[in-house]
C-alpha positions in Angstrom: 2.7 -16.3 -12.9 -0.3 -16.7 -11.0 -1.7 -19.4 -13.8 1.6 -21.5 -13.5 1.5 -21.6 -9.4 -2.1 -23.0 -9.4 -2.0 -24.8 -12.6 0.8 -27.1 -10.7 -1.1 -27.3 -7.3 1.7 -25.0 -5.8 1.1 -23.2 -2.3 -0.5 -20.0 -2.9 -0.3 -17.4 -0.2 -3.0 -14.8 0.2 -0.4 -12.1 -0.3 0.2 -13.6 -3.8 -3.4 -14.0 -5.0 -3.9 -10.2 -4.4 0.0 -9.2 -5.7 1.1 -11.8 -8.0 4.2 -10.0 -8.4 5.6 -11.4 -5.7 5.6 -14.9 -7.2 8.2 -13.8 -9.0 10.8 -14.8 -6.4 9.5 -18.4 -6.6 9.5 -18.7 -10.3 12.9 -17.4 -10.6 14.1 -20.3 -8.4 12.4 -22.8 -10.9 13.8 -21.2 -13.8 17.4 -21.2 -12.8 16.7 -24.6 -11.8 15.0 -25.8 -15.2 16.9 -22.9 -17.9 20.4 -22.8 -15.8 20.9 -26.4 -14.4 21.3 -24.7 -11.0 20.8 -27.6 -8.6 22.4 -26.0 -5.4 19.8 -25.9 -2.5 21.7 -22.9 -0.8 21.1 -20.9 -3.9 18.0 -21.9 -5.0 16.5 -21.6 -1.7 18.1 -17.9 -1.0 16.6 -17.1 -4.3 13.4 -18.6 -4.0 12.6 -16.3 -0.6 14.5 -13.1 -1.6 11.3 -11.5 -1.4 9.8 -13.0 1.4 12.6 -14.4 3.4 11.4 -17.6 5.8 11.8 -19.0 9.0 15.0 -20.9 9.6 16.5 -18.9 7.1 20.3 -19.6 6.2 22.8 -17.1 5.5 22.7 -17.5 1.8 19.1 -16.8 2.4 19.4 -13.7 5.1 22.4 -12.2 2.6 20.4 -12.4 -0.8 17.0 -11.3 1.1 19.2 -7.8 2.6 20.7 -7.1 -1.0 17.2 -7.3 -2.8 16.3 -4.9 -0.3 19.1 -2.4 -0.4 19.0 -2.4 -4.2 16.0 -0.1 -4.5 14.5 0.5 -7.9 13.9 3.7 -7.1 16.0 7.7 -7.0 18.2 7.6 -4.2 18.3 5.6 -1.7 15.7 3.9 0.3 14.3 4.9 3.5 15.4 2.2 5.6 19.2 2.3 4.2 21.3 3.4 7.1 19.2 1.4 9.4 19.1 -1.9 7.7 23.3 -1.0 7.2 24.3 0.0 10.5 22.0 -3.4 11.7 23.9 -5.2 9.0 27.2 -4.4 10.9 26.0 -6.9 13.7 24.5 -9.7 11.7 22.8 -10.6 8.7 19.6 -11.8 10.9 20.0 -8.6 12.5 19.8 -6.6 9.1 17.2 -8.8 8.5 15.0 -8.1 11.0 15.7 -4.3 11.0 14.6 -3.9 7.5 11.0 -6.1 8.5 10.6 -3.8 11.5 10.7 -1.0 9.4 8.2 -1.7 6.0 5.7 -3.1 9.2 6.3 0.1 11.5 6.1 2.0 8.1 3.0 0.6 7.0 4.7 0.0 3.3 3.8 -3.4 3.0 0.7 -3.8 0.5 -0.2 -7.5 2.7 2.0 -9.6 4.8 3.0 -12.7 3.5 2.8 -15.6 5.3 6.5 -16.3 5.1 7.2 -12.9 6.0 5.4 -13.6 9.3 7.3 -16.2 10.5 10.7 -14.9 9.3 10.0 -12.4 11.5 9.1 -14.5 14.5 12.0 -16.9 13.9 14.2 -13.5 14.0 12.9 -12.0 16.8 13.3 -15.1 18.9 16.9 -16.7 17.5 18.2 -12.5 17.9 16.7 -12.7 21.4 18.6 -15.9 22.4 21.6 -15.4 20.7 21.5 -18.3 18.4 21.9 -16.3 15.0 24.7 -14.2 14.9 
């Protein structure tokens, strides 16, 4: 994965060079693109940052991002569940958001990814103003 992002000059966060596992999200978008035909932005994009999320993130993206996150690989459920569910009952930004809160406060992210980062920002401010409900 690694090889194919900087053998085509692609943006390579820091995040990524340590964990290349998280390129997956952006490789998956090029394959359903290049295997499936899949040409539509909405789901391209949403798939694209399902790891990461990003700033100015649409609801395809906020809705995709929540149920990567709520289907843990793992026994039972994950720790952030109810939270990033009862959150969820409000808004997708504000599931969003919840569910970044807690892997930061939590200390369970391995490195922040630059996309992360700002998704955050962008959530924290658009939830402050009331501009994405």
């Amino acid at each position: 994965m690694l090889t194919y992002i900087k053998k085509n000059n692609m943006f390579l966060d820091k995040s990524e060079e340590k964990y290349p596992f998280l390129i997956h999200q952006r490789l998956s978008a090029i394959m359903c693109n290049k295997i499936f035909n899949i040409t539509d932005e909405r789901i391209l994009s949403s798939i694209n940052y399902h790891t990461t999320l990003k700033k100015n993130a649409s609801k395809y993206d906020m809705a995709l991002f929540v149920a990567d996150k709520l289907a843990w690989d793992q026994e039972g459920e994950p720790p952030y569940y109810e939270i990033v569910k009862r959150e969820l009952d409000k808004s997708l930004a504000h599931a969003s958001l919840a569910y970044i809160k807690y892997v930061y406060d939590n200390n369970m992210i391995l490195m922040p990814h630059k996309w992360l980062n700002e998704a955050k920002s962008w959530l924290e401010e658009e939830i402050n103003n009331k501009t994405c409900m």
